[in-house]
C-alpha positions as a Markdown table, in Angstrom:
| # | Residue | x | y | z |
|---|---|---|---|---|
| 1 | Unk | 111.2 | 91.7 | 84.6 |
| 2 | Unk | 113.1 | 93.3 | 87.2 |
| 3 | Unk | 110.9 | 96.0 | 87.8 |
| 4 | Unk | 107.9 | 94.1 | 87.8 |
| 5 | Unk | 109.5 | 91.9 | 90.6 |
| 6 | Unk | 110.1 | 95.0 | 92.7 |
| 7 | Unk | 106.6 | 95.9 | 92.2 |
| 8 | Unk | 105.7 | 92.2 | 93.5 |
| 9 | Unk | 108.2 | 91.5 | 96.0 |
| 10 | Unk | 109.8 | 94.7 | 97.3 |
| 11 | Unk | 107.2 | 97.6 | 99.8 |
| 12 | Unk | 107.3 | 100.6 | 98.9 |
| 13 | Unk | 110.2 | 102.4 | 100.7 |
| 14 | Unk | 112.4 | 99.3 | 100.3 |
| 15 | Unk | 111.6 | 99.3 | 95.8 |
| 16 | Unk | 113.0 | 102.7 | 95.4 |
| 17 | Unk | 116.8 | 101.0 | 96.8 |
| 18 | Unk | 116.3 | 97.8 | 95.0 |
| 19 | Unk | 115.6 | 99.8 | 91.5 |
| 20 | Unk | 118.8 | 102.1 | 92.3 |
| 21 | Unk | 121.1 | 99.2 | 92.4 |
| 22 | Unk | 119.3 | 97.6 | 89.3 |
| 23 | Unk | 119.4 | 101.0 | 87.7 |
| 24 | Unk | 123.3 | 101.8 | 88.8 |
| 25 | Unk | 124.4 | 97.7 | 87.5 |
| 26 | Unk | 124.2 | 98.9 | 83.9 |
| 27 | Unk | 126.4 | 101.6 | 84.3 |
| 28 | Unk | 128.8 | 99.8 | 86.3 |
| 29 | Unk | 128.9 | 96.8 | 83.9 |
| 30 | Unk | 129.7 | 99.5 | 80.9 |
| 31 | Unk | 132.6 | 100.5 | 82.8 |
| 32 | Unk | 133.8 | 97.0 | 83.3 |
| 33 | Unk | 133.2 | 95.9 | 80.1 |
| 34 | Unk | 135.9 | 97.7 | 78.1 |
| 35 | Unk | 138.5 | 96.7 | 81.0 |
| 36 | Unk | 137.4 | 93.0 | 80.8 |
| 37 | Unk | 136.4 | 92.3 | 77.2 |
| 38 | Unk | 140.2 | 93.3 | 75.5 |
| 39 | Unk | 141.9 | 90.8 | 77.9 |
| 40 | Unk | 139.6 | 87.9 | 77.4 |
| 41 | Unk | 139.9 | 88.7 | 73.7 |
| 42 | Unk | 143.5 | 88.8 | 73.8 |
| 43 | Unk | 144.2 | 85.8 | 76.1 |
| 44 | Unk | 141.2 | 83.4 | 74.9 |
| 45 | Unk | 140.3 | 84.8 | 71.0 |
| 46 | Unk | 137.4 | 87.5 | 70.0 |
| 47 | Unk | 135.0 | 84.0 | 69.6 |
| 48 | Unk | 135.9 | 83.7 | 73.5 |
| 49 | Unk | 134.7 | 87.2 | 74.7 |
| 50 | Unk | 131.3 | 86.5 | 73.0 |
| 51 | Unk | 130.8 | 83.0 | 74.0 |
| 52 | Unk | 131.9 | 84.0 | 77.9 |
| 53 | Unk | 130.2 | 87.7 | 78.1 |
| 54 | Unk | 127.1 | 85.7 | 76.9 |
| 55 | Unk | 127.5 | 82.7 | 79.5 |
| 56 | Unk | 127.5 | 85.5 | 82.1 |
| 57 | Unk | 123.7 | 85.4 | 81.8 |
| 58 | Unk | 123.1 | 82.0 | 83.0 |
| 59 | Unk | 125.3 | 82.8 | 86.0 |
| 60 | Unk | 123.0 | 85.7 | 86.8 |
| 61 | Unk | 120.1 | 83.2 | 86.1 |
| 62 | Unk | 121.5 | 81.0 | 88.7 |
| 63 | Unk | 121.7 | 83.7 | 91.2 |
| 64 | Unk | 118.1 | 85.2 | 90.7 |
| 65 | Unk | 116.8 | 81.6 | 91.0 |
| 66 | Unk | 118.4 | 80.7 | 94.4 |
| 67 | Unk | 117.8 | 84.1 | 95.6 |
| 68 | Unk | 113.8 | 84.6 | 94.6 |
| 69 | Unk | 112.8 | 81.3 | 95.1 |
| 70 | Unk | 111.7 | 81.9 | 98.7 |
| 71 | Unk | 110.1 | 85.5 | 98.4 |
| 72 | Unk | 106.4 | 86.3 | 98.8 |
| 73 | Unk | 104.8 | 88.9 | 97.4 |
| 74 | Unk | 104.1 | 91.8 | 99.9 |
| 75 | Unk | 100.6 | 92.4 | 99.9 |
| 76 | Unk | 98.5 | 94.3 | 97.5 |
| 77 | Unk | 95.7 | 97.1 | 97.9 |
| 78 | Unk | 92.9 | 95.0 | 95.6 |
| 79 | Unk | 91.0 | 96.9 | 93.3 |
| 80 | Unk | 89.0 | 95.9 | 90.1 |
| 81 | Unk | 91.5 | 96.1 | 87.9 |
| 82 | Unk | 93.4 | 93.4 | 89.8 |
| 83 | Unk | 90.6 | 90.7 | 89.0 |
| 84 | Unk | 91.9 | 87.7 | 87.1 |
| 85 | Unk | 95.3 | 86.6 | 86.1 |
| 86 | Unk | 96.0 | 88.4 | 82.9 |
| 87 | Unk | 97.0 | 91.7 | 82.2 |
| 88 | Unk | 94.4 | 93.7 | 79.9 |
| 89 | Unk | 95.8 | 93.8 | 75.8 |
| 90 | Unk | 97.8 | 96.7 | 75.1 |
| 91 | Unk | 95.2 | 98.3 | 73.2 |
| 92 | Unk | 93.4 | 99.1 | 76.4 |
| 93 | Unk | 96.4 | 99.5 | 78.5 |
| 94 | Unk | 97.4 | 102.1 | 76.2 |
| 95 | Unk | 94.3 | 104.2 | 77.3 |
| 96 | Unk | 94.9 | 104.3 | 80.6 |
| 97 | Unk | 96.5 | 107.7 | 81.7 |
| 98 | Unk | 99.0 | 105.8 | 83.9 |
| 99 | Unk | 100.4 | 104.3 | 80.7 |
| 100 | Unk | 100.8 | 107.2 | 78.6 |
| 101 | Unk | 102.6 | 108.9 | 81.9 |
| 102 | Unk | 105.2 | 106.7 | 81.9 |
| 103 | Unk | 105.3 | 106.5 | 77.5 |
| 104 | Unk | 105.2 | 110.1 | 77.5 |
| 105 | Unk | 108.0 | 109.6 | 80.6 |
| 106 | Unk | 110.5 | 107.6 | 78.8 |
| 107 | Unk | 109.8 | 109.0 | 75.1 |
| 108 | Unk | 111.5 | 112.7 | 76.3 |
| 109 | Unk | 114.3 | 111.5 | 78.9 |
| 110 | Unk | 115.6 | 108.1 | 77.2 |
| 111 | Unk | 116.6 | 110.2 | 73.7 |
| 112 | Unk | 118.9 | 111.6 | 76.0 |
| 113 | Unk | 120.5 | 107.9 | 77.0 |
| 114 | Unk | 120.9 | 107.1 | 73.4 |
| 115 | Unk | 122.6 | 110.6 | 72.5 |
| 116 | Unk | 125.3 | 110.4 | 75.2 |
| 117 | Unk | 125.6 | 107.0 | 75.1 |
| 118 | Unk | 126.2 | 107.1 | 71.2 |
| 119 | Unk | 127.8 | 110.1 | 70.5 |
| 120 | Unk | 129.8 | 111.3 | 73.9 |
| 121 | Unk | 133.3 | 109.7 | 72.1 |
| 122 | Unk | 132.4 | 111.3 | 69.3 |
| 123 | Unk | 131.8 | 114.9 | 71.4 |
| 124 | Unk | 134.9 | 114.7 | 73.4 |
| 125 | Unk | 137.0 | 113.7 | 70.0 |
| 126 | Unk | 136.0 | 116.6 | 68.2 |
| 127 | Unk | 135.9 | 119.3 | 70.8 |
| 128 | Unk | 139.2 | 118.2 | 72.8 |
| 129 | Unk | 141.3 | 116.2 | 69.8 |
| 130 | Unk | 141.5 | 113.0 | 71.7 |
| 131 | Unk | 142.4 | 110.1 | 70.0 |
| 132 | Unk | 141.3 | 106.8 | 70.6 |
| 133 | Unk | 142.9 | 105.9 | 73.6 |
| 134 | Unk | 142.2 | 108.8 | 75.4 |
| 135 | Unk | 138.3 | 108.7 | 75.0 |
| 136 | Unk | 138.1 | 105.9 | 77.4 |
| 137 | Unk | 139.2 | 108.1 | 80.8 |
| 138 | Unk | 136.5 | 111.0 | 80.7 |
| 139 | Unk | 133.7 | 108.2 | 79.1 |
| 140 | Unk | 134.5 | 106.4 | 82.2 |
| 141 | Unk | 133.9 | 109.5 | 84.4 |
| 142 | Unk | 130.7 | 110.1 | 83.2 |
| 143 | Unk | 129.5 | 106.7 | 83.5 |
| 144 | Unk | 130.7 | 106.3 | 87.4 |
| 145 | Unk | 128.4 | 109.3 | 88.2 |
| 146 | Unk | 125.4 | 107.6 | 85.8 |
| 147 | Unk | 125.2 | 104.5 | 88.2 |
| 148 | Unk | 125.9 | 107.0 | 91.5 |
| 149 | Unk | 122.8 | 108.9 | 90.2 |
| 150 | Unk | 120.4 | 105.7 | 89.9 |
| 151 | Unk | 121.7 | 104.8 | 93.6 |
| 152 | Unk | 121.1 | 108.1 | 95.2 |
| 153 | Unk | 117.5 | 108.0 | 93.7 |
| 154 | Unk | 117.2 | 104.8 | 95.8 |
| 155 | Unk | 117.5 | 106.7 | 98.2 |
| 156 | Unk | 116.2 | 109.9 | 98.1 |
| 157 | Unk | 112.9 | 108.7 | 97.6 |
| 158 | Unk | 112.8 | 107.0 | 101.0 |
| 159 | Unk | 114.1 | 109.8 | 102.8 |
| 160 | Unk | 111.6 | 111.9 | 101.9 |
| 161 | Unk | 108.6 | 109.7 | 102.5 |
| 162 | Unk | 110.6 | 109.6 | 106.1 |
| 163 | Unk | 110.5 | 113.2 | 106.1 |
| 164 | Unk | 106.4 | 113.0 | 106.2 |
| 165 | Unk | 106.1 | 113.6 | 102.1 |
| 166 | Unk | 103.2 | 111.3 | 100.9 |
| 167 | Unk | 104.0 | 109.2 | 97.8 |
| 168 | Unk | 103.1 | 111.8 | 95.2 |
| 169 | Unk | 105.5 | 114.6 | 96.6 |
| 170 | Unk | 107.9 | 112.5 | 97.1 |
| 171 | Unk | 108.4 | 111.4 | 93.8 |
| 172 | Unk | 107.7 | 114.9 | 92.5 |
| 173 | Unk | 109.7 | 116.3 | 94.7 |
| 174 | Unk | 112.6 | 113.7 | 93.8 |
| 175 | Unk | 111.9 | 113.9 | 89.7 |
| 176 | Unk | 112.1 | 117.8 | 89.8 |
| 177 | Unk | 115.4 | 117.9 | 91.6 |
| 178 | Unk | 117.0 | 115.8 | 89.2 |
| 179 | Unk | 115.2 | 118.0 | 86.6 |
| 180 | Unk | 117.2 | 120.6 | 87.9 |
| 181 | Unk | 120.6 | 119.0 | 88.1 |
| 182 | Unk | 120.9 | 118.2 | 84.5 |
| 183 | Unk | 120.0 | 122.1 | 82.9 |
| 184 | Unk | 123.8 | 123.3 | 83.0 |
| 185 | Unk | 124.5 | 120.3 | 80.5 |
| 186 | Unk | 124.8 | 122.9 | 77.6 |
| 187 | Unk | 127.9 | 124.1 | 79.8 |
| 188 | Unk | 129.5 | 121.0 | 78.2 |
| 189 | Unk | 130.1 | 123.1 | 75.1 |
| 190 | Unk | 131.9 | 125.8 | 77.2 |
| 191 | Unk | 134.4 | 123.5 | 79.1 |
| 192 | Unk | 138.1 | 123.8 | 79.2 |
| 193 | Unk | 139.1 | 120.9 | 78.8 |
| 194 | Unk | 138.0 | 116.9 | 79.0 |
| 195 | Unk | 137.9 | 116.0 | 82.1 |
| 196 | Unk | 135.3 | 119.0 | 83.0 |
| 197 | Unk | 133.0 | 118.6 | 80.2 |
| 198 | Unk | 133.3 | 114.9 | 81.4 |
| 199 | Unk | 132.1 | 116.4 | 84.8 |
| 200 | Unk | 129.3 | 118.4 | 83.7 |
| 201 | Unk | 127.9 | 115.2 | 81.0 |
| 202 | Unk | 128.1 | 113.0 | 84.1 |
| 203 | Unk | 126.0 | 115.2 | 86.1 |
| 204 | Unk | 123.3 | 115.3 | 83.5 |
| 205 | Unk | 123.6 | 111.6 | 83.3 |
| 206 | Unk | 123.4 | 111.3 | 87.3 |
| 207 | Unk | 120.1 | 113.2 | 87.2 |
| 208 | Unk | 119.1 | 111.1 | 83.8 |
| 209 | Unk | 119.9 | 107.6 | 86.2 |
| 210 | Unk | 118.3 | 109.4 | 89.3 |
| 211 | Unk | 114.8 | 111.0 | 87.1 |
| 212 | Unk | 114.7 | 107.3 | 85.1 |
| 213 | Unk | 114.8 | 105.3 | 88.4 |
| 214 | Unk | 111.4 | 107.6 | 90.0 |
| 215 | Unk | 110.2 | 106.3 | 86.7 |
| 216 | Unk | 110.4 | 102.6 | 87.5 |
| 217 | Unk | 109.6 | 103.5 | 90.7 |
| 218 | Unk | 106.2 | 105.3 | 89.9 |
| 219 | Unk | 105.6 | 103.1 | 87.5 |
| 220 | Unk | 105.9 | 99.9 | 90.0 |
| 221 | Unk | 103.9 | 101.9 | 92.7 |
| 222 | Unk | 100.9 | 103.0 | 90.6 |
| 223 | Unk | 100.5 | 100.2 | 87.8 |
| 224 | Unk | 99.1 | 97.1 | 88.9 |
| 225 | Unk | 101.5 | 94.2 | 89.2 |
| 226 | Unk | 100.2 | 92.5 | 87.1 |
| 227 | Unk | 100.2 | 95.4 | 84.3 |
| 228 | Unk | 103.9 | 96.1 | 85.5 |
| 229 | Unk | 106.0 | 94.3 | 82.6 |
| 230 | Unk | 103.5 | 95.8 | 79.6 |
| 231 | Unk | 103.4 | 99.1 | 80.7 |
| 232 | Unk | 107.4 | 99.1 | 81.2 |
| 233 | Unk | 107.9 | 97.5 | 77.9 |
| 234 | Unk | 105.7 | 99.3 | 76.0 |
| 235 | Unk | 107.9 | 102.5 | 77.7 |
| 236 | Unk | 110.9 | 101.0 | 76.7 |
| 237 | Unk | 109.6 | 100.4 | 73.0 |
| 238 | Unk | 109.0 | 104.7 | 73.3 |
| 239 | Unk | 111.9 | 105.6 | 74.4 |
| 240 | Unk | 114.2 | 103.7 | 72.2 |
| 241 | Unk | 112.3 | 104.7 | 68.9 |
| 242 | Unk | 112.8 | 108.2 | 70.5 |
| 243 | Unk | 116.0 | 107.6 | 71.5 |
| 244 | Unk | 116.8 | 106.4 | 67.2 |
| 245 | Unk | 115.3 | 109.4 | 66.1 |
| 246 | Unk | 118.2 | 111.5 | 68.2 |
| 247 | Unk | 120.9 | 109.8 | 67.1 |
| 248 | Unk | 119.6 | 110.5 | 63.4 |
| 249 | Unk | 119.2 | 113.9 | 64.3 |
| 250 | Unk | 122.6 | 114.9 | 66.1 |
| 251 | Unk | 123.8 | 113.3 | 62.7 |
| 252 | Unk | 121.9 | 116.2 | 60.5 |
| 253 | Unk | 122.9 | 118.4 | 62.9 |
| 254 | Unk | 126.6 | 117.6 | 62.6 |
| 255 | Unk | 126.7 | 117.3 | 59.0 |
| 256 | Unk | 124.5 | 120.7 | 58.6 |
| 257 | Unk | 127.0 | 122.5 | 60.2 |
| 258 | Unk | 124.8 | 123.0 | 63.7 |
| 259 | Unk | 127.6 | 121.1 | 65.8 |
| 260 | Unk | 126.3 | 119.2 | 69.3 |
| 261 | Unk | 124.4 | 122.8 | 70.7 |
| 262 | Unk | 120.6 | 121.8 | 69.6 |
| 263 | Unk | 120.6 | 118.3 | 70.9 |
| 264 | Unk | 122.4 | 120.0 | 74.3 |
| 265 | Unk | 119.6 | 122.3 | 74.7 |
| 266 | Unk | 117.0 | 119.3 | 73.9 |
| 267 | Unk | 118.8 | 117.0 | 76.4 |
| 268 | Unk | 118.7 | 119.8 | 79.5 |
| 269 | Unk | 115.5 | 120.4 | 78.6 |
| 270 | Unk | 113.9 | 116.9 | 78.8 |
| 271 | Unk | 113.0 | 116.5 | 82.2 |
| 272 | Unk | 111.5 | 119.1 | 83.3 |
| 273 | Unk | 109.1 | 118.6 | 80.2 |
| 274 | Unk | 108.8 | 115.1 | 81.7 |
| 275 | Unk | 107.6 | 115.9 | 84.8 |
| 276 | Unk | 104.7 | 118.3 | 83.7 |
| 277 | Unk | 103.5 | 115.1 | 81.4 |
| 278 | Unk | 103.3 | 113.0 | 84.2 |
| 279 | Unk | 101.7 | 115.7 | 86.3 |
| 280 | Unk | 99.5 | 116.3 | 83.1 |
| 281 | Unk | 98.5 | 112.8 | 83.1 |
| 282 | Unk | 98.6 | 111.9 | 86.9 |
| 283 | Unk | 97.9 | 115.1 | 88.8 |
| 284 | Unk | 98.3 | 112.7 | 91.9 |
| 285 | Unk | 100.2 | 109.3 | 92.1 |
| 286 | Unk | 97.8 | 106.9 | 93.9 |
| 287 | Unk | 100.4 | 104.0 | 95.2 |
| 288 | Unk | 98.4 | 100.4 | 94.6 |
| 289 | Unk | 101.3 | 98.0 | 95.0 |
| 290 | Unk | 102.0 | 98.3 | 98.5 |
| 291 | Unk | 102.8 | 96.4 | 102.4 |
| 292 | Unk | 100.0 | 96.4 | 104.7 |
């Protein structure tokens, strides 16, 4: 939903920024939520932290009502697909190269998401002997560079469409950099202690945050709006099937005596492999959500 209101209500260099800070609130909200969720549960009761934590979203509800009911939608470059109200069923949606750039997309890079967001406790207990309270510090770490890495993709994009870049190098040129930034994640292995492995994660998860936020981005740009919310859902669906099917593996892989190297080497790899499907499947991005 939030992306497909970016693609209605935000032009192009201003959707980049909006999807950072959608992109960066996650991350921020994991960090607070093990700060904030022990003391309501202490104070209030463990019912409480549910019964508030879920209440939150009808104060965000009152919020994104007051503050969208006034926007227009910028205007948008007509073309035959944008006849009629409905979006086309996903069986013909799912034949349209767009779509499979962004399934393909979020089927390689969001494994990596559910690996390091599942297992990273488990990494830095068994390669540093932490105990349980002292997970939390480095975890934290590498969650404040996550949402840093959504908000620099903001604006990166921007600032290279300022720069003269048309749409499709720009986000190119923006996905392959943080392509780049995450191959020394393997390095994680090598670290001397915590708090630089926790460095080195959080820079793979600050490209993962800055490369998954040019996907929204591409994907608001060059879907029709109306398409916006099936095309991102049905990349969603992808990635978290993807996404199950890592965590099961770095589970073989720990029990068959492999340790956390394989699904290293499969994480730094992602992106890059990412990129050349969405190159494969849109050799150029043609931007159809757009100001006049």
């Amino acid at each position: 939903a939030a992306i497909k209101a970016a693609a209605t209500y935000l032009p192009v260099r201003e959707r980049s920024v909006g999807l950072g800070v959608i992109n960066s609130a996650s991350n921020i909200g994991a960090i607070l939520a093990p700060l904030a969720v022990p003391v309501i549960a202490l104070t209030l009761g463990w019912q409480a932290a549910f019964l508030i934590t879920g209440a939150l979203g009808f104060v965000w509800l009152l919020f994104w009502w007051l503050g969208t009911s006034k926007l227009q939608p910028v205007a948008t470059r007509l073309t035959a697909e944008d006849d009629g109200e409905k979006a086309p069923p996903w069986r013909e949606l799912i034949r349209d190269r767009r779509t499979l750039a962004v399934i393909g997309a979020k089927t390689l890079t969001d494994l990596v998401w559910w690996f390091i967001l599942f297992w990273a406790p488990d990494f830095f207990a068994r390669q540093f002997n932490l105990g349980q309270g002292e997970i939390g510090y480095p975890t934290a770490i590498v969650y404040v560079l996550a949402a840093a890495g959504a908000l620099s993709s903001g604006f990166l994009f921007p600032m290279l469409l300022g720069r003269g870049m048309d749409a499709n190098r720009a986000r190119k040129t923006s996905m392959f950099a943080y392509a780049l930034l995450i191959l020394p994640l393997p390095l994680a292995l090598y670290a001397p202690n915590q708090w630089a492995a926790a460095m080195i994660i959080g820079l793979g998860l600050f490209a993962h945050q800055g490369f998954s936020t040019n996907i929204f981005g591409m994907t608001a740009d060059i879907v029709p709006a109306r398409q916006v919310g099936s095309v991102i859902a049905m990349g969603a669906l992808a990635g978290n099937l993807s996404g199950a099917g890592m965590l099961e593996f770095a589970g073989w892989s720990l029990d068959s005596g492999y340790g956390y190297t394989p699904m290293f080497l499969m994480s730094a790899s992602a992106y890059l492999l990412a990129l050349g499907w969405i190159h494969l499947m849109q050799p150029r991005l043609e931007v159809v959500n757009t100001a006049d």
